[in-house]
C-alpha positions as CSV (number, residue, x, y, z in Angstrom):
1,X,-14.0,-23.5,11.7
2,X,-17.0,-22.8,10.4
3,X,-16.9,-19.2,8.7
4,X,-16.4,-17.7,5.2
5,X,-14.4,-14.6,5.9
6,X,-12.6,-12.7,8.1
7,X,-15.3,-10.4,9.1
8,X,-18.1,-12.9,9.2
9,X,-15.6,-14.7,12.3
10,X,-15.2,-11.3,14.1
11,X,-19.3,-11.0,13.6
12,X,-20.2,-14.6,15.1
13,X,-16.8,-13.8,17.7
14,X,-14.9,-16.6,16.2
15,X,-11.2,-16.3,16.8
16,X,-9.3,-16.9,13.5
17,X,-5.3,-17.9,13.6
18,X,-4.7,-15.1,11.3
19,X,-6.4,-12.9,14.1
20,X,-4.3,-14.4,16.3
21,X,-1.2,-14.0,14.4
22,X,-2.0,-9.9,14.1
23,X,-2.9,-9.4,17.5
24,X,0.4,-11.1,18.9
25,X,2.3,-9.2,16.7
26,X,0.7,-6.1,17.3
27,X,0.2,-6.0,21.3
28,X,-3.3,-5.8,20.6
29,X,-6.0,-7.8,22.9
30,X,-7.9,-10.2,20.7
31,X,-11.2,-8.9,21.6
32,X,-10.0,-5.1,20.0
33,X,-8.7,-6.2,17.3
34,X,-12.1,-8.6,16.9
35,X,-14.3,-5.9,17.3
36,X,-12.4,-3.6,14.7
37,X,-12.4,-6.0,12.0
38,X,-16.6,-7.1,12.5
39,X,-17.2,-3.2,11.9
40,X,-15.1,-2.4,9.2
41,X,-11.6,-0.6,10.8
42,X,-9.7,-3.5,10.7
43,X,-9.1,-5.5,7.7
44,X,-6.6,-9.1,6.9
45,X,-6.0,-9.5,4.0
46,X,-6.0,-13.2,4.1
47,X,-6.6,-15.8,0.8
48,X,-7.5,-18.8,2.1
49,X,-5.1,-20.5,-1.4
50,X,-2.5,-18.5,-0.2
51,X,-0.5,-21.3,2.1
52,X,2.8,-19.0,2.9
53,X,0.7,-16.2,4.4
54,X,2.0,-14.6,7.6
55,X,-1.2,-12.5,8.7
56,X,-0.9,-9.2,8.9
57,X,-3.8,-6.7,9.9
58,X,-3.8,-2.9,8.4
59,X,-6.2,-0.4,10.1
60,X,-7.0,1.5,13.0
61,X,-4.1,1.2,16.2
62,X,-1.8,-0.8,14.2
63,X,1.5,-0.4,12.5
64,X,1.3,1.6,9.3
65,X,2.2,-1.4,6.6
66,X,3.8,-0.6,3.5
67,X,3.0,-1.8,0.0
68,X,5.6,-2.8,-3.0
69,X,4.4,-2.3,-6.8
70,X,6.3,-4.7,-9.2
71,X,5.5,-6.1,-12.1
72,X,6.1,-6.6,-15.7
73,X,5.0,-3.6,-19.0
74,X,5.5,-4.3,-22.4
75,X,8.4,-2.3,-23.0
76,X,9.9,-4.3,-20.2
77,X,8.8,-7.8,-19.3
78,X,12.2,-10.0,-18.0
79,X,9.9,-11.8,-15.2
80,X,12.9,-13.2,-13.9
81,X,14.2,-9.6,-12.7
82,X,10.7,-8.8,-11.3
83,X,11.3,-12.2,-9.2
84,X,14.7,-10.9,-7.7
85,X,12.5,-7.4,-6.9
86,X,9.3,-9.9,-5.3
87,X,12.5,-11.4,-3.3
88,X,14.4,-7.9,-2.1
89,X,10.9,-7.0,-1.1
90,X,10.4,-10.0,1.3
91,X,14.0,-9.5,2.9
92,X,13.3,-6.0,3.7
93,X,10.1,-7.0,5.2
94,X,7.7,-5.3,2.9
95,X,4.0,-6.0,4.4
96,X,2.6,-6.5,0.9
97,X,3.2,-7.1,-2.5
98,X,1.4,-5.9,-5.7
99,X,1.6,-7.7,-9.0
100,X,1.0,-4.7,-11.4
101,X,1.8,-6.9,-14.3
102,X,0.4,-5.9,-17.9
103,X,2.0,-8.0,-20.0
104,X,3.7,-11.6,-20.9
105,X,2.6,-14.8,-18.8
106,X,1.2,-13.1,-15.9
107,X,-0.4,-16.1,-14.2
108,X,2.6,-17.8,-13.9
109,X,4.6,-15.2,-12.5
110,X,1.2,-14.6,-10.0
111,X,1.3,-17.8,-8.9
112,X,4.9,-18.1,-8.4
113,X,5.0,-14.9,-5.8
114,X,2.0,-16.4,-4.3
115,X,3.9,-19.7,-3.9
116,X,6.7,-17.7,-2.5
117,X,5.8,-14.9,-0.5
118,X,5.1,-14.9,3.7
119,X,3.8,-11.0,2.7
120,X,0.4,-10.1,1.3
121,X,-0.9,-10.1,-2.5
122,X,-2.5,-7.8,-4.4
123,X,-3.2,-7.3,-8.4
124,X,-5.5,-5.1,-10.4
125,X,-7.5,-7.8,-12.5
126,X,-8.6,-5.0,-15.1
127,X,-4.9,-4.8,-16.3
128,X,-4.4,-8.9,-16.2
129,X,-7.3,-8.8,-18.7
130,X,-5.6,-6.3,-21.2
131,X,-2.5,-8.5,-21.3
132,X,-4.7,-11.9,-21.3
133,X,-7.3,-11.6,-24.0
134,X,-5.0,-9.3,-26.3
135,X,-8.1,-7.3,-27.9
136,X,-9.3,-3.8,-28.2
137,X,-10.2,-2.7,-24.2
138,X,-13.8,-2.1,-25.7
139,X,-13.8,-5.9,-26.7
140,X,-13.4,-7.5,-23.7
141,X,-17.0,-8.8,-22.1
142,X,-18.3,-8.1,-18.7
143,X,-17.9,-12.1,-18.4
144,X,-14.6,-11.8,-19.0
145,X,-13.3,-9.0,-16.8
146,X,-15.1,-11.3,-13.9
147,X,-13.5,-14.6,-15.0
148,X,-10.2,-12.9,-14.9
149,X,-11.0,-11.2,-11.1
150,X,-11.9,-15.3,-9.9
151,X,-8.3,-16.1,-11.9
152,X,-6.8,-14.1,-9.6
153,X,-8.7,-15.0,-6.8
154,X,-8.5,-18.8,-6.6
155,X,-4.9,-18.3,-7.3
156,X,-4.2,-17.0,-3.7
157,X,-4.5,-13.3,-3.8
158,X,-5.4,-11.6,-0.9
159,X,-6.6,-8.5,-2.3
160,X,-7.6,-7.2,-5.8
161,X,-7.9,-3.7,-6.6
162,X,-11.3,-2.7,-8.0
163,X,-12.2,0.8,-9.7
164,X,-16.0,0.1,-9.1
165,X,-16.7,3.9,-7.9
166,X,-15.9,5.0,-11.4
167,X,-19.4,4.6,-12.2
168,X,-21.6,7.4,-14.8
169,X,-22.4,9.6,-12.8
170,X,-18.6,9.9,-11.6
171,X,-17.4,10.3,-15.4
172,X,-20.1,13.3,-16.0
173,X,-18.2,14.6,-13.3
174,X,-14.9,14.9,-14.8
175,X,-16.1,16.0,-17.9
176,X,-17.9,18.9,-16.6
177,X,-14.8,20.1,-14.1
178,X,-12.1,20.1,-16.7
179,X,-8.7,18.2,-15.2
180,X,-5.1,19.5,-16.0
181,X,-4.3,15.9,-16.0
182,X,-7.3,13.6,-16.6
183,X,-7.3,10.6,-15.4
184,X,-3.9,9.3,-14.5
185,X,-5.0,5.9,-13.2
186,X,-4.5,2.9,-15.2
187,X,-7.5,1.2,-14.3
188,X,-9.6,4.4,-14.2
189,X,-8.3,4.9,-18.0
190,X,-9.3,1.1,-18.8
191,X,-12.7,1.3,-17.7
192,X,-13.2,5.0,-18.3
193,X,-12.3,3.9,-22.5
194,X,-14.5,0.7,-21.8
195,X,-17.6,2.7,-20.5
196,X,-17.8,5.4,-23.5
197,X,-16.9,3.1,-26.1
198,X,-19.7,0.8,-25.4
199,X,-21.8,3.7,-23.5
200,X,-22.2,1.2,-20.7
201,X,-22.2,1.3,-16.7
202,X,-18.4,0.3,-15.4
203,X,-19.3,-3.7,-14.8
204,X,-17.8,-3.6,-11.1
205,X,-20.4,-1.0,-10.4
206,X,-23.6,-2.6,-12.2
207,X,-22.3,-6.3,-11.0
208,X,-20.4,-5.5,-7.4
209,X,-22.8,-8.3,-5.8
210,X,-21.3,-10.7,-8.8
211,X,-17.8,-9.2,-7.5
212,X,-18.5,-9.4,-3.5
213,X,-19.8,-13.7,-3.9
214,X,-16.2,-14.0,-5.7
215,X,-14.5,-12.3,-2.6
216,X,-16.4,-14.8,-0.3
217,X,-15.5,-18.0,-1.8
218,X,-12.2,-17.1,-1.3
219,X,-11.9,-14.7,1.0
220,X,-10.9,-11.6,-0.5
221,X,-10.3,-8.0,0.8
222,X,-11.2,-5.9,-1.5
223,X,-9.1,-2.8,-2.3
224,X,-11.7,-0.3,-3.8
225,X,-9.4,2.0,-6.0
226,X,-9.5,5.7,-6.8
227,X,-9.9,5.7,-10.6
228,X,-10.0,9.8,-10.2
229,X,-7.6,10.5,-7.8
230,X,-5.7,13.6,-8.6
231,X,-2.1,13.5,-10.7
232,X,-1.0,16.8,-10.3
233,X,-1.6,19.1,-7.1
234,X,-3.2,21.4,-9.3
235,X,-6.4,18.6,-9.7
236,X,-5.9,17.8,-6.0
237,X,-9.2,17.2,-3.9
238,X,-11.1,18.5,-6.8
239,X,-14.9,17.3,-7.1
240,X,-14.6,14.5,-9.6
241,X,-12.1,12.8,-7.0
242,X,-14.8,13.3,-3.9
243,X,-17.7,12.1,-5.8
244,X,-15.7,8.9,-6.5
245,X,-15.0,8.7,-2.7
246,X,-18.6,9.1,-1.8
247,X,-19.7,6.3,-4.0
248,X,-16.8,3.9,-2.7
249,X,-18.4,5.0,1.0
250,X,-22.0,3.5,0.2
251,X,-19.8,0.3,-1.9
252,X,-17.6,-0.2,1.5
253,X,-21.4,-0.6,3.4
254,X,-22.7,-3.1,0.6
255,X,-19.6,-5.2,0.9
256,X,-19.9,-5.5,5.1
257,X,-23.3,-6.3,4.3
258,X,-21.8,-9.3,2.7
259,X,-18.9,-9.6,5.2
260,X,-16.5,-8.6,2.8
261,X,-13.0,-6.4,3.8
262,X,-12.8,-3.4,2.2
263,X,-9.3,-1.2,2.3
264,X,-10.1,2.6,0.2
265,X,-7.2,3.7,-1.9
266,X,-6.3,7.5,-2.0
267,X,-4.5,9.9,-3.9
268,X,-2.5,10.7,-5.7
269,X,-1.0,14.0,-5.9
270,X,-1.7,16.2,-3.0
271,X,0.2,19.7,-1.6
272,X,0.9,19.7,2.0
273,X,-2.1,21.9,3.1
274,X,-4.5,19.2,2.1
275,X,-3.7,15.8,3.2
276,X,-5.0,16.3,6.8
277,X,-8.2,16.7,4.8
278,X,-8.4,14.3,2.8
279,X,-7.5,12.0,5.1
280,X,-10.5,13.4,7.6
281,X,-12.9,12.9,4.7
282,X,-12.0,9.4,3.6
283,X,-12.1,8.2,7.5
284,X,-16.2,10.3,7.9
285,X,-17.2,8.9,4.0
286,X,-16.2,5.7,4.1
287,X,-17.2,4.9,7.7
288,X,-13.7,4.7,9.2
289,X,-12.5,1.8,6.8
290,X,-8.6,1.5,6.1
291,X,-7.1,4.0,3.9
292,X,-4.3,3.1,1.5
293,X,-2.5,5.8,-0.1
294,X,-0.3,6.1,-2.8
295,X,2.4,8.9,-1.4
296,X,0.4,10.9,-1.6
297,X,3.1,12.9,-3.7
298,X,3.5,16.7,-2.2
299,X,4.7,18.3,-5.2
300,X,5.4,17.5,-9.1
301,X,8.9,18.8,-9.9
302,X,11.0,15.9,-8.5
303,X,11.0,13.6,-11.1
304,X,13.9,10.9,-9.7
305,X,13.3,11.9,-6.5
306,X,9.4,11.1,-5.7
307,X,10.4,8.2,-3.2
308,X,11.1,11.4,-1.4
309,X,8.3,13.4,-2.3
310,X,6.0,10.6,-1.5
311,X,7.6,9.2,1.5
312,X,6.9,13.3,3.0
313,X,3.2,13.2,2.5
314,X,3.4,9.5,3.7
315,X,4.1,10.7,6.7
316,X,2.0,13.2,7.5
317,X,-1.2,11.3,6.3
318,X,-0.4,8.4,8.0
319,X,0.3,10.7,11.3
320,X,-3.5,11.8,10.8
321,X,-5.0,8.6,10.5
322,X,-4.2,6.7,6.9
323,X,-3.0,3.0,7.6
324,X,-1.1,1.9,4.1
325,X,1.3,3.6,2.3
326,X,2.1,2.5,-1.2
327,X,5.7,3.2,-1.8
328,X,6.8,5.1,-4.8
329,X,10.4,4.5,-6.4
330,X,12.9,7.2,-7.8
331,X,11.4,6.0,-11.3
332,X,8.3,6.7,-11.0
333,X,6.4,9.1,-13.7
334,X,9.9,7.7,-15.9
335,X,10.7,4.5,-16.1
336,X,9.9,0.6,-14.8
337,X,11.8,0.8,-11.6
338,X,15.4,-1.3,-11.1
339,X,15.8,-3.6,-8.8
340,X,17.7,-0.7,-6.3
341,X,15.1,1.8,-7.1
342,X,12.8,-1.1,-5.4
343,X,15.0,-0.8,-2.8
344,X,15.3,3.3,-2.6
345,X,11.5,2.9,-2.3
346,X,11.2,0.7,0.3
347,X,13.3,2.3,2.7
348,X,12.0,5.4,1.8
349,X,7.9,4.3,2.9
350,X,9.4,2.7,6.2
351,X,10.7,5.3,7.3
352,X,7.4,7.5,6.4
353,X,5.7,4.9,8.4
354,X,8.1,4.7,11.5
355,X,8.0,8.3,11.7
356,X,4.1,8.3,11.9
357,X,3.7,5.6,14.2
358,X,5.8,7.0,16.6
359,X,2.7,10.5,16.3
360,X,0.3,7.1,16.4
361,X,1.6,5.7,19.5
362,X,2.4,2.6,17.9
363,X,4.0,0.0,20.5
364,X,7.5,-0.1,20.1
365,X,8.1,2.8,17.9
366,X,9.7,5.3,20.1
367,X,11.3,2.3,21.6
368,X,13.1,2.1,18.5
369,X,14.4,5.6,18.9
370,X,15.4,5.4,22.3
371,X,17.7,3.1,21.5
372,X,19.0,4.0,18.1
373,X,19.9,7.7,20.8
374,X,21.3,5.7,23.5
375,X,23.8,3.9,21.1
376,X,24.5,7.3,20.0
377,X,25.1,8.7,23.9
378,X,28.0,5.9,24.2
379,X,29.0,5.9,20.4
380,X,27.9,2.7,20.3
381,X,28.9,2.1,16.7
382,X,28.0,-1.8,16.5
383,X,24.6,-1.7,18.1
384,X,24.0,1.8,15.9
385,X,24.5,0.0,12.6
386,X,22.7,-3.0,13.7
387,X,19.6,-1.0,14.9
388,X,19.5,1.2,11.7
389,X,16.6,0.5,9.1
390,X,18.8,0.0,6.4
391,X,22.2,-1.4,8.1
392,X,23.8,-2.4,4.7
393,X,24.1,1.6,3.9
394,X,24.8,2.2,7.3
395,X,27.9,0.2,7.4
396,X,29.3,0.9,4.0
397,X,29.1,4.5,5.1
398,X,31.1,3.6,8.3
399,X,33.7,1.6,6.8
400,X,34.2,4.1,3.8
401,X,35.5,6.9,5.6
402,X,37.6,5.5,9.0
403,X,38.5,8.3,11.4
404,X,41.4,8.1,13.8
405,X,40.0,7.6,16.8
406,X,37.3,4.5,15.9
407,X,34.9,6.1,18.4
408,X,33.7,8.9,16.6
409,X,33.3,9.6,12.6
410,X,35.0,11.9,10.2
411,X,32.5,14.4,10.2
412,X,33.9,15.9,13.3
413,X,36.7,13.8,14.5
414,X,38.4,15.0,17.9
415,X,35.9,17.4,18.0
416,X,32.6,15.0,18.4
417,X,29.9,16.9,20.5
418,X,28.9,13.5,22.1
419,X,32.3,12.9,23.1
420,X,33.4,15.8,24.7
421,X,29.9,16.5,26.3
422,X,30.0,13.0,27.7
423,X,33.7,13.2,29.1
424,X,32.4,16.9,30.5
425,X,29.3,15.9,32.3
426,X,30.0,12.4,33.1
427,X,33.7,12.7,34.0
């Protein structure tokens, strides 16, 4: 078929396979889903190099996907560990997988999940190029931070993250509106130390048409990230993190102008109060394109426990509208996460995004419910376990505390509500 990219075939009304593969899997009529992704709503994330791909569409009426960080530091680099996580990711059905790697022989391991993986790729190349050239951040060329972006690229990945709406104007904003945390973004900090060291314009900024012909050739979706966002509630929707969003608005129009997908990545750290906000202001600036947040994270005292802090804000800003949640692990803000912390996360961001697609409407969402409670109604313990989104826990719960009668747990015993209810109204 003759087409670059995803959008360019939903322009001319070409029907791709991968457009086919989203809308069966979604329940959505082709023409919908072909109109969303010509104007912006819809992206797939789809590298043409990446072979194993099962097509998956994130954006407006579809599922809320989830998204898996892994990745080697260098304080911890045993690739062979981050393998077994890029594996426990695919078995719980993870939508997409994000190869923060900063350290050791990151193409290798980049190609191998590529080579492996049915679900999506995504990498930051500004981190790839710390760990590749080995040099001061203020060293490394603008011809090298692009060489590294088409690296990643031709090697199959279906979307990089790009900090391109950290541009001047956006640093003079942070330094006048003083931060209790700075910048807490890694690739904000790289190109943040990059700019003022060699008092230059962020290259992804200056260059984003040298950026967007890259995209083409392979078909890329581009992930514009939020150098600024906030990492504490107290910097939470503050002005340095809206100007950023403003400029990645008038980026997302310059990349459809070059059929290009753009997703728009969000905070951060956000209290409760704000995230129907922020998620209003995203969808109005950035012209309804897909918003990917990470949590956000609704409060910053729960250090091994911000799977749960992020999987409540997950929730509720999917509910309003965001369509990718980034899952956060137990270790985060403390340590590179096990390979059960991957796990902890996991669950954690599925159920955040079950719970909002049932307020969504999604198709077969509150179908799931209804039949999680009518196995409950008849103590239906088989079909409960089997239906429950992590059945392993499920059943090792179950068979570690039997009760007497196997129809009812030890939590109440003889005295189960369903039970009794049951044998009262039904006879």
């Amino acid at each position: 078929m003759n087409y670059c990219t995803q959008m360019e075939a939903a322009k001319k009304g070409l029907i791709t396979e991968e457009m086919r593969q989203v809308a069966a899997e979604e329940g959505m009529l082709l023409e919908l889903l072909e109109e969303r992704i010509s104007v912006g709503r819809i992206v797939i994330p789809a590298n043409r190099n990446h072979k194993k791909l099962k097509a998956v569409g994130i954006g407006e009426g579809l599922r809320t996907k989830i998204n898996v960080n892994l990745g080697s530091s260098g304080d911890c680099h045993n690739l062979e560990e981050e393998v077994k996580k890029v594996k426990e990711a695919i078995r719980l059905k993870a939508d997409s997988i994000m190869d923060l790697s900063t350290y050791g022989n990151t193409g290798e391991f980049r190609r191998k999940i590529v080579e492996v993986s049915p679900a999506m790729i995504g990498t930051v190349p500004v981190y790839d190029a710390v760990a590749k050239y080995c040099k001061d951040i203020k060293d490394i060329t603008v011809d090298e931070f692009f060489k590294v972006a088409e690296e990643h690229a031709k090697d199959g990945v279906d979307f990089l993250t790009i900090h391109a709406g950290l541009n001047k104007i956006a640093v003079e904003r942070i330094k006048r509106n003083k931060r209790l945390t700075n910048v807490v973004s890694r690739g904000g900090s790289i190109l943040l130390e990059w700019m003022e060291k060699n008092d230059k314009e962020n290259p992804f900024y200056e260059h984003f048409d040298r950026l967007l012909e890259i995209c083409k050739k392979y078909d890329v979706t581009i992930s514009l990230g939020d150098g600024l966002r906030p990492g504490s509630i107290n910097d939470s929707t503050d002005i340095p993190q809206i100007q950023e969003l403003i400029f990645l608005g008038e980026l997302s129009k310059v990349a459809w102008g070059e059929n290009v997908q753009v997703m728009i990545e969000g905070p951060g750290h956000l209290p409760l109060d704000e995230i129907i906000a922020n998620v209003k202001l995203e969808k109005k600036l950035c012209h309804g394109a897909p918003f990917y947040v990470l949590g956000p994270i609704v409060t910053d005292i729960a250090p091994g426990y911000d799977h749960i802090t992020s999987a409540i804000g997950g929730a509720i800003a999917a509910s309003y509208g965001a369509d990718f949640l980034c899952y956060v692990t137990p270790a985060e803000h403390l340590k590179l996460p096990t390979l059960e912390d991957v796990k902890e996360g996991i669950i954690a961001a599925k159920i955040a995004a079950h719970a909002a697609d049932i307020v969504k409407g999604v198709k077969g969402a509150k179908e799931w419910d209804y039949e999680m409670s009518e196995a409950r109604a008849k103590l239906d313990w088989e079909k409960m376990l089997k239906l429950s989104i992590d059945p392993e826990k499920a059943k090792k719960y179950r068979e570690e505390s039997q009760p007497k009668d196997e129809k009812v747990c030890t939590m109440c015993g003889d005295l189960c509500a369903l039970k009794r209810s049951r044998e009262v109204i039904e006879g």
